[in-house]
Every structure is written in structure tokens, then in C-alpha cells.
N, C-alpha and C positions, 0 to 999 in steps of 0.2 A: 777795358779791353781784355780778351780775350788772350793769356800768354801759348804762343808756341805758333800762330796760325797767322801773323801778319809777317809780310816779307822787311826784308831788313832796309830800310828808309836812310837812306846816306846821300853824302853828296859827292855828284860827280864834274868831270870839265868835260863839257858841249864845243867841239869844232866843226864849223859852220863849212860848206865847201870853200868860201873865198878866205879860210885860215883865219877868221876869227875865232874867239874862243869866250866862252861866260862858264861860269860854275852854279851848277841848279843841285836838289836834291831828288832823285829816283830812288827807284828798284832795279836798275839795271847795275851789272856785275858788283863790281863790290867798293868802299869808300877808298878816293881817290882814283876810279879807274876813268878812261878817257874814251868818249861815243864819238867817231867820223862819222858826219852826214856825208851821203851820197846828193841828198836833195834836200833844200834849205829852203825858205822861204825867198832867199836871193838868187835863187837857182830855177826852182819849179814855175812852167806856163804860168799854171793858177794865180801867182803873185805877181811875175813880171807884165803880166798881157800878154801873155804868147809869143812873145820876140825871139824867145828861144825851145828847142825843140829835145823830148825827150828822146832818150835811147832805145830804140827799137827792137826790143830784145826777141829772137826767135818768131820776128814780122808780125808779133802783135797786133801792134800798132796798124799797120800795112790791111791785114786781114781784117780787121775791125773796118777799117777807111772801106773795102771794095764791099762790106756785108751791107753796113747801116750809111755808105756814101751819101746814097741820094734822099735819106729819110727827112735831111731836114731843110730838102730845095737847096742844096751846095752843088 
């Protein structure tokens, strides 16, 4: 490898929204720093089924629903 041009590979602790926590190795900030997820795989539609509903930030979500509504017979 190349010195001077890869980022510094350490490891960090991962908190999942429901306060769990694991330790993995990134690039993200620096060794020993700590990443809050907002959206977790315990958290996000995509994994739970849809039971639960994201946040609607600046009516996205809303504006998207009344553009592409009926596109797919809903």
C-alpha cells in the first residue's frame, strides 16, 4: 500500500437507537469515538415491515405521497 493516502482504520462503539452498543472498526472520527444511529435496522420500515413510520422531515415524505400516489394503484 500506498503510505500517506488511506484513511486511519480504527475502531469505534456503534449505539443502535434501542441503546445497544457493539464495537466494529471505521473511518469514522477517531479510535475509541462513539456513532448514535438515528435509524437502525431495528428502527427503519425496510427491516421491521412497515409497522413503524419515518419522520417526515420538511413534508417529504407527504409531497412525494400526493406526486407518485396513485402510480402504483394505492
Amino acid at each position: 500500500m500506498k503510505d500517506g493516502i488511506h484513511p486511519d482504520y480504527h475502531t469505534i462503539k456503534v449505539v443502535m437507537t434501542n441503546g445497544t452498543t457493539f464495537e466494529t472498526r471505521s473511518t469514522y472520527g477517531a479510535e475509541g469515538d462513539t456513532l448514535n444511529l438515528d435509524i437502525d435496522p431495528t428502527s427503519h420500515p425496510a427491516w421491521t415491515g412497515g409497522s413503524q413510520q419515518l419522520m417526515d422531515r420538511g413534508g417529504r415524505v407527504s409531497r412525494f405521497k400526493s406526486k407518485f400516489g396513485g402510480l402504483f394503484g394505492g
